[in-house]
KEKE-3310 file (N, C-alpha, C; in steps of 0.2 Angstrom, whole numbers, plus 5000, padded with zeros to 4 digits):
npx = (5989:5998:6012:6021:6034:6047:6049:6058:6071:6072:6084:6098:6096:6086:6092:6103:6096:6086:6099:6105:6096:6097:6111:6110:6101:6110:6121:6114:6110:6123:6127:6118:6122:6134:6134:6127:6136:6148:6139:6139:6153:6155:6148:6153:6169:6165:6159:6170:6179:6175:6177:6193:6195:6190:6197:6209:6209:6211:6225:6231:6230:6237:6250:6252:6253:6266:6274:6270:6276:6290:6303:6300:6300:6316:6321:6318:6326:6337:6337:6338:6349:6360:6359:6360:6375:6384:6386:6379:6374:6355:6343:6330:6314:6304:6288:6284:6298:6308:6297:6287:6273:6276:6269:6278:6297:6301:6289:6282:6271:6259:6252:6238:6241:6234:6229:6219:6208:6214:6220:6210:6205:6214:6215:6200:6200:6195:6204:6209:6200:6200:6206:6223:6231:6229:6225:6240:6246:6238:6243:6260:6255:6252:6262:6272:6264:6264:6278:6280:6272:6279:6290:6285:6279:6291:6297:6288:6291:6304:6305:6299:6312:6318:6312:6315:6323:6311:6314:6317:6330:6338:6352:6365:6374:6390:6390:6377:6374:6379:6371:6358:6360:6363:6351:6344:6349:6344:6332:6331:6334:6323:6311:6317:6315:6303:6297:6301:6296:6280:6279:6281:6270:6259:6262:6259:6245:6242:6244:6232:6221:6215:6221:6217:6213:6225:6220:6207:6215:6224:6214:6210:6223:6224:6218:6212:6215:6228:6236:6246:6249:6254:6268:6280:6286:6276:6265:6273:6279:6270:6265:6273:6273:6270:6281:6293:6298:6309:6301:6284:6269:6260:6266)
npy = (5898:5882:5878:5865:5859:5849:5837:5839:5828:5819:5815:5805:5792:5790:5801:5788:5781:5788:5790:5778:5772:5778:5776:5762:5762:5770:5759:5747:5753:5756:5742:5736:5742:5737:5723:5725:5731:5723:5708:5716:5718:5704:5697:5707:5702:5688:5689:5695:5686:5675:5682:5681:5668:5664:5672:5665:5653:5657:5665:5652:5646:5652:5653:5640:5638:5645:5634:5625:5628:5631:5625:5624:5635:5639:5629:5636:5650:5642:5638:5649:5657:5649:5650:5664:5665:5658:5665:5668:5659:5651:5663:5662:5655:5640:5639:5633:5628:5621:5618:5623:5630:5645:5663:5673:5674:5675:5673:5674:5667:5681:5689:5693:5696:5696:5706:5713:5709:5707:5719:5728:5724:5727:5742:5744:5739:5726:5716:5715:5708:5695:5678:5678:5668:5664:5679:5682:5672:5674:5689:5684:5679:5688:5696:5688:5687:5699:5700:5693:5697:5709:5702:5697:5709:5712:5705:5703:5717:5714:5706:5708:5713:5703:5700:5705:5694:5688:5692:5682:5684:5692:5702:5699:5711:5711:5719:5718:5704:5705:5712:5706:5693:5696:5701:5687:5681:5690:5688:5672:5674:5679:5672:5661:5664:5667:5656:5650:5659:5655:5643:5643:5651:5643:5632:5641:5645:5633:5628:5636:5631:5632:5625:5623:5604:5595:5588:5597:5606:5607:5603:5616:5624:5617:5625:5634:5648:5647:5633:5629:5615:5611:5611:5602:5596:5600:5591:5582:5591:5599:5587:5588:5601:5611:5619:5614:5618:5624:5631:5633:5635:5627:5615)
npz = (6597:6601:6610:6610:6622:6624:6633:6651:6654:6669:6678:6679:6676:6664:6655:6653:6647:6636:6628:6626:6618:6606:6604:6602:6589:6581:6580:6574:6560:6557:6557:6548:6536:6536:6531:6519:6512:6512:6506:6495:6491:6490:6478:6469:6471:6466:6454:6446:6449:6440:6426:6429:6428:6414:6406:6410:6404:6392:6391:6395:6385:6377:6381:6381:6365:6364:6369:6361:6347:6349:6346:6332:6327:6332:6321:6309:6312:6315:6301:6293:6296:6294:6279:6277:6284:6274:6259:6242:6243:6241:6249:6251:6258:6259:6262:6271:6277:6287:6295:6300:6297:6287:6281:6277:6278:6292:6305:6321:6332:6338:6350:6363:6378:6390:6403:6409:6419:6430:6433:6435:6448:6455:6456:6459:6471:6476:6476:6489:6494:6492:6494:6505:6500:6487:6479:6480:6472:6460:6459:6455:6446:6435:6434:6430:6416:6412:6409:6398:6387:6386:6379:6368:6362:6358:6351:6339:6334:6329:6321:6306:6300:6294:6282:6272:6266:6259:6247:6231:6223:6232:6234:6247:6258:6266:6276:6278:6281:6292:6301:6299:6305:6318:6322:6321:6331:6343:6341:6342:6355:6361:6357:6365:6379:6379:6377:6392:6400:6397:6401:6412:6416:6414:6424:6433:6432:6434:6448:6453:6451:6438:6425:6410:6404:6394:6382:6378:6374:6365:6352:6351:6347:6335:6327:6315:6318:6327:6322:6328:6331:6320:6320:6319:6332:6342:6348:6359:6365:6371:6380:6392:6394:6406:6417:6427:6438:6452:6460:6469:6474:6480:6484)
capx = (5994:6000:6017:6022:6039:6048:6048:6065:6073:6074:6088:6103:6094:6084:6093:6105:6092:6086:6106:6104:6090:6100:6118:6108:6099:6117:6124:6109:6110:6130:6126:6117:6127:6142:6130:6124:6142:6148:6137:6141:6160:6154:6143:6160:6171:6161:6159:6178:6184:6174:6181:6199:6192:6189:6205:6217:6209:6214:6229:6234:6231:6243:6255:6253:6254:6270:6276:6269:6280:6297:6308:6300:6307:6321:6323:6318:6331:6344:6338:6340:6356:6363:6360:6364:6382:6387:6387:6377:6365:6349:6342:6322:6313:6296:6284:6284:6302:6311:6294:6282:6270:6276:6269:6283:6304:6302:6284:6281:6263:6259:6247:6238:6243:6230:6231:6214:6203:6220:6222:6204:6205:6218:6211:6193:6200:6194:6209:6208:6193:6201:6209:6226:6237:6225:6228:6248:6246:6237:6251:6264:6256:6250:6268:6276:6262:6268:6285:6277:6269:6284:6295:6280:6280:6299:6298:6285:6293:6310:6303:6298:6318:6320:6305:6320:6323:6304:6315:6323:6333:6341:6361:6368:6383:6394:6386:6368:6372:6381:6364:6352:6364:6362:6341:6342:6350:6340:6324:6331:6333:6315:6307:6318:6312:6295:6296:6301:6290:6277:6280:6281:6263:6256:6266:6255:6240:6240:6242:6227:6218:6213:6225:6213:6216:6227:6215:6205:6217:6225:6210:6211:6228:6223:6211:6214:6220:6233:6239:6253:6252:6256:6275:6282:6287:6273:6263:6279:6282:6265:6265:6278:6272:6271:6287:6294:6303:6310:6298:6278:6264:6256:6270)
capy = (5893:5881:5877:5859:5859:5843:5837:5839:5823:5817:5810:5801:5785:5792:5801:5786:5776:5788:5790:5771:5769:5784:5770:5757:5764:5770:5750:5745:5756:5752:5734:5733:5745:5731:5717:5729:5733:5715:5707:5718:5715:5696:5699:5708:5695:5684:5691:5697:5677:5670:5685:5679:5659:5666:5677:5660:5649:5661:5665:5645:5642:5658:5651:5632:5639:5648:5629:5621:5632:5636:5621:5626:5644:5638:5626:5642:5653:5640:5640:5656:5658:5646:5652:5670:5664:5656:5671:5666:5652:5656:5665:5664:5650:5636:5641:5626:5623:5622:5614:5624:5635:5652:5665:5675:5673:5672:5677:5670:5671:5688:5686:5697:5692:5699:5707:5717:5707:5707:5728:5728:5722:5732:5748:5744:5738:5719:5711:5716:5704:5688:5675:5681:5664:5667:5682:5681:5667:5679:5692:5681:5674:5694:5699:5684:5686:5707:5699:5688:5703:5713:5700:5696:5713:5716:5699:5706:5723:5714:5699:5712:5716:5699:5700:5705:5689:5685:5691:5675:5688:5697:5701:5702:5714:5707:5724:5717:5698:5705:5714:5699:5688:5698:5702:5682:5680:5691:5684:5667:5674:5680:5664:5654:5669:5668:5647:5648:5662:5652:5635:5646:5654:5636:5630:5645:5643:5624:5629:5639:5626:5634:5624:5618:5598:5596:5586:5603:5611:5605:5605:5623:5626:5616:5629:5642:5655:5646:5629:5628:5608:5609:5611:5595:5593:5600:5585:5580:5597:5599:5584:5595:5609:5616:5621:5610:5622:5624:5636:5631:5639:5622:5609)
capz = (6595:6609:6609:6616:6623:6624:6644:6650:6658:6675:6681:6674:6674:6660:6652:6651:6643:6629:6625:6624:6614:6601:6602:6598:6582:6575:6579:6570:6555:6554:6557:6542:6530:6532:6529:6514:6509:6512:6499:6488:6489:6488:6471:6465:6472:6464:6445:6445:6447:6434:6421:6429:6427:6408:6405:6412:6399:6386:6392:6395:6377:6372:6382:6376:6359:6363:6370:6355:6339:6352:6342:6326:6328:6333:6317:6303:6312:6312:6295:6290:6300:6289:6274:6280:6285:6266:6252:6238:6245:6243:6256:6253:6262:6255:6269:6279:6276:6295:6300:6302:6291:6288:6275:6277:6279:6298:6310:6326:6334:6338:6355:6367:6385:6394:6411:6410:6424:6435:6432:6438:6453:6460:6452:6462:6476:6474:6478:6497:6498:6488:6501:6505:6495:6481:6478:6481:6468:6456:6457:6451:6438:6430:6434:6422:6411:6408:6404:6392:6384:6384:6376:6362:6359:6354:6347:6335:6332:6327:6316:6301:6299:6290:6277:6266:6264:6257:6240:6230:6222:6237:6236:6253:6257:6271:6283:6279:6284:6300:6305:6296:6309:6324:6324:6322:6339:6345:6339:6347:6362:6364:6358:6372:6384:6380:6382:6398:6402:6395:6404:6422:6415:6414:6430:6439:6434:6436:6455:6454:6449:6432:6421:6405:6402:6385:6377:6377:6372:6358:6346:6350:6343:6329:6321:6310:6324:6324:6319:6334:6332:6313:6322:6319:6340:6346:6354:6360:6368:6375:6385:6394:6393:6411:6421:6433:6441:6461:6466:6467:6481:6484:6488)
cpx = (5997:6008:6020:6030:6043:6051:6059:6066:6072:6077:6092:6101:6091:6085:6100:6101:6089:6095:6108:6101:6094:6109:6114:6107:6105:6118:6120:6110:6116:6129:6123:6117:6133:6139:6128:6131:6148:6144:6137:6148:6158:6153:6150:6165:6171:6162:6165:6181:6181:6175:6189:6200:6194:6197:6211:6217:6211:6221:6234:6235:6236:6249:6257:6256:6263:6277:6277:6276:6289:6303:6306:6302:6311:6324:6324:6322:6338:6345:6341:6347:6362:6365:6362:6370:6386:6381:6384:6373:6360:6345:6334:6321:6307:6294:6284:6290:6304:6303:6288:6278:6272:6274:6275:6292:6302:6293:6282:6274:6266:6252:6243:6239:6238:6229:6223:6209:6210:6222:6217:6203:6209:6216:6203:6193:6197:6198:6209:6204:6195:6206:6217:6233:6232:6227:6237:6248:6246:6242:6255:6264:6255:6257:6273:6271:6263:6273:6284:6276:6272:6288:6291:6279:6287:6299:6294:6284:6300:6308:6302:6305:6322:6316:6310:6321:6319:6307:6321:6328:6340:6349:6361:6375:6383:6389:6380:6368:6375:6372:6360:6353:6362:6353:6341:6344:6345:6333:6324:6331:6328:6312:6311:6316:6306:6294:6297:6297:6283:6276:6277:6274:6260:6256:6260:6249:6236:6238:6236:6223:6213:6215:6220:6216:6220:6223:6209:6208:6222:6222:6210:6217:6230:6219:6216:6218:6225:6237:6245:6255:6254:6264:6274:6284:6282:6269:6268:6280:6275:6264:6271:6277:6273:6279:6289:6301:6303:6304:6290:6274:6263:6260:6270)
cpy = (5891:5877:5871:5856:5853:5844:5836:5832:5824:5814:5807:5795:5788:5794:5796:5782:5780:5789:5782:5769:5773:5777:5765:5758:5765:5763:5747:5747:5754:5747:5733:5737:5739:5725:5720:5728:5723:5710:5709:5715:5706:5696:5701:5703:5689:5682:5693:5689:5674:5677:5683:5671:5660:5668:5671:5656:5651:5660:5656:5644:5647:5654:5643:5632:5639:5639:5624:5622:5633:5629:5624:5631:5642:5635:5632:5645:5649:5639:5646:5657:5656:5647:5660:5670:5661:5662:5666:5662:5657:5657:5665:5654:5647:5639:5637:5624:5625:5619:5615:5632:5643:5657:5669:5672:5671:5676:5671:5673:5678:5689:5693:5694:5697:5697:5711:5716:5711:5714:5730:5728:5725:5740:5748:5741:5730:5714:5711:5711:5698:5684:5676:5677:5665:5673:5684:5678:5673:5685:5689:5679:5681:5696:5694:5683:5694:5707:5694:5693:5705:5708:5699:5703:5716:5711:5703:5712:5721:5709:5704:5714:5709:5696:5701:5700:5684:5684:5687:5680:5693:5695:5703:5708:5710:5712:5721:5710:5700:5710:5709:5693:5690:5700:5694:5680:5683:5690:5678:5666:5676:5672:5659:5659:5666:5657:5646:5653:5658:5646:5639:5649:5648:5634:5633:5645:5636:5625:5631:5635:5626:5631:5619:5611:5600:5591:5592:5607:5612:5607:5610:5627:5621:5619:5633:5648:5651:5642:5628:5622:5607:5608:5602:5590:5596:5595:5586:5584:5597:5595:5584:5601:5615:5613:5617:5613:5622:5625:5633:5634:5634:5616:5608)
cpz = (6601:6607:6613:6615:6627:6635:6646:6658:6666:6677:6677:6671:6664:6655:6647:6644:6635:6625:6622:6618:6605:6599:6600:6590:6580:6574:6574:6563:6553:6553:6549:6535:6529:6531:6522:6509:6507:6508:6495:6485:6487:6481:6467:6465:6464:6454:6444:6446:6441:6428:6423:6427:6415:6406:6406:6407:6395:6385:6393:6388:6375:6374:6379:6370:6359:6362:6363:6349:6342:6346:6335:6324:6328:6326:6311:6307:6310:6303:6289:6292:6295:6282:6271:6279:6276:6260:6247:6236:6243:6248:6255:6253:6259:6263:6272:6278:6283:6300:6303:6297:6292:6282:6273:6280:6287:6302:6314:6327:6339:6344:6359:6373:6388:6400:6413:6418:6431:6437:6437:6444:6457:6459:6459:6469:6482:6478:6486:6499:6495:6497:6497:6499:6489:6477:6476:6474:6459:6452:6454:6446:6434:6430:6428:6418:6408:6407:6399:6387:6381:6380:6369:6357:6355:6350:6339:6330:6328:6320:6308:6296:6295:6285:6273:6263:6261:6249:6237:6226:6225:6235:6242:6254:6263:6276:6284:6280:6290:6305:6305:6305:6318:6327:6324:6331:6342:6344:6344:6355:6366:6362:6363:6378:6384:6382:6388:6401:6401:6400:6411:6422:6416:6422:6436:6439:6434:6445:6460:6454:6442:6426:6415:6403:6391:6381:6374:6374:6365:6350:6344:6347:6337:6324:6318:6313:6323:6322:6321:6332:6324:6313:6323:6329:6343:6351:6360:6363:6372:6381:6392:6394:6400:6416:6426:6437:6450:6464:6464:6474:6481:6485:6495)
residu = (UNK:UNK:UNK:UNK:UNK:UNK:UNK:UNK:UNK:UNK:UNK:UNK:UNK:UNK:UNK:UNK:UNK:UNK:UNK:UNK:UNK:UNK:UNK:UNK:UNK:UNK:UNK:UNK:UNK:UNK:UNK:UNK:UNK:UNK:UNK:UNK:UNK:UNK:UNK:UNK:UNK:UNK:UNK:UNK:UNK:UNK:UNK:UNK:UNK:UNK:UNK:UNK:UNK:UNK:UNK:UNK:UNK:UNK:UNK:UNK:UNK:UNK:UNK:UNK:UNK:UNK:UNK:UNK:UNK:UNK:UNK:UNK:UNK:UNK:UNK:UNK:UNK:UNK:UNK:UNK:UNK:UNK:UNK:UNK:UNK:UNK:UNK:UNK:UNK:UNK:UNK:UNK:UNK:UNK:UNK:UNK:UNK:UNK:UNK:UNK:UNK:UNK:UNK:UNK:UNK:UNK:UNK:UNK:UNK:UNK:UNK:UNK:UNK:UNK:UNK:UNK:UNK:UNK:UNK:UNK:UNK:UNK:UNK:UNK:UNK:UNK:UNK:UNK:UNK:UNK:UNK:UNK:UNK:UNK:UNK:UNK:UNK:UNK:UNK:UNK:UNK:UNK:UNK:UNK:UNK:UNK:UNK:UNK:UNK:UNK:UNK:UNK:UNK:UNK:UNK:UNK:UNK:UNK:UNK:UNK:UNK:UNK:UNK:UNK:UNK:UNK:UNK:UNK:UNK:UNK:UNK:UNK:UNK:UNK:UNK:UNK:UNK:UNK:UNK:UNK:UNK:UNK:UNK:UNK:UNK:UNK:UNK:UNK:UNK:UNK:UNK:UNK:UNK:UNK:UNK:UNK:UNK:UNK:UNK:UNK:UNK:UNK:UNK:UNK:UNK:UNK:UNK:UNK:UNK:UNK:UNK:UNK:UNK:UNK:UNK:UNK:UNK:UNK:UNK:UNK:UNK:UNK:UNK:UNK:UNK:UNK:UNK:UNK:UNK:UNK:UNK:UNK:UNK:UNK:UNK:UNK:UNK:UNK:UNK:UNK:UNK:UNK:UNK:UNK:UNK:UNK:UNK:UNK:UNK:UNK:UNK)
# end
């Protein structure tokens, strides 16, 4: 058995060169892992904006909606308010009386604001690879759409505490119109939250450049989900819809 034992260098020249030809091959190898790694983030990129492209239309029409019905609310509380404050009115309501279709005494849409793509993205690490006013952009708009969220949900957790008034029958006591009185304020004080939250959601992804025409969008709150424009001011209120407030990324 013959044993063939590698030649041993000569000389720095030589040794410098196979230590060369060993730094190369790594550069090479690294070089095209972040060419490897780097299309991938592209690919991801890529597929995570058009679920956010998705996710804004949605979220636009939730918010149009909210623009669409905010007077209408406001007229059914002042309704109910009213008839709260004087003893022995009747306190149950026609469904469309105050202007806008309700089955019950008082319910406002009840929406999901969804942040899921936006969760995603920082979760995965995504967001590192978006251009940096883009992203910034992004942030703000899932941060005022988690206080949209939150308001919609207390909204939706208080609204139930006036279905008493569903019965044409009801006696009031004085204690139970000073409660009825107070969930109405606070009711009105979430439907004018959520309108301005609403507008500044529109406001921001108008920036973006995601902001669906209202010609589109309209038809869509004219179906059956929800019937926003059955509010007597909505048009009206739509072509207004988004926020002309101080602050904007792209002025």
């Amino acid at each position: 058995m013959h044993f063939h034992l590698p030649k041993p260098l000569h000389g720095w020249r030589e040794f410098a060169g196979e230590v060369g030809i060993i730094v190369v091959g790594v550069l090479i190898a690294l070089g095209a892992e972040q060419i490897v790694e780097s299309f991938r983030w592209q690919e991801k990129v890529r597929s995570t904006e058009e679920s956010i492209r998705r996710d804004l239309a949605l979220t636009a029409d939730v918010a149009s909606e909210r623009v669409a019905v905010r007077r209408c609310l406001d007229d059914r509380l002042d309704r109910l308010k009213g008839l709260i404050e004087h003893p022995g009115a009747h306190v149950a309501l026609a469904p469309d009386e105050g202007g806008f279709p309700m089955s019950r005494a008082y319910r406002a849409p009840a929406r999901v604001w969804n942040s899921q793509p936006w969760d995603g993205m920082l979760a995965d690490g995504t967001l590192q690879h978006l251009d940096p006013e883009r992203a910034r952009a992004l942030n703000l708009l899932y941060l005022t759409v988690r206080s949209a969220e939150r308001a919609n949900q207390e909204e939706t957790a208080e609204a139930p505490d006036l279905w008493i008034l569903d019965d044409k029958a009801l006696q009031l006591t004085p204690d139970k119109r000073v409660d009825l009185l107070q969930r109405i304020a606070s009711l009105s004080r979430l439907n004018g939250e959520l309108y301005g939250l609403s507008r500044t959601i529109l406001r921001r992804i108008a920036d973006l450049g995601e902001l669906p025409p209202l010609d589109a969008t309209i038809p869509r709150l004219a179906s059956q989900y929800s019937l926003a424009v059955r509010c007597k001011y909505a048009r009206a209120d739509l072509q207004d819809r988004v926020s002309k407030g101080w602050f904007t990324l792209h002025r």
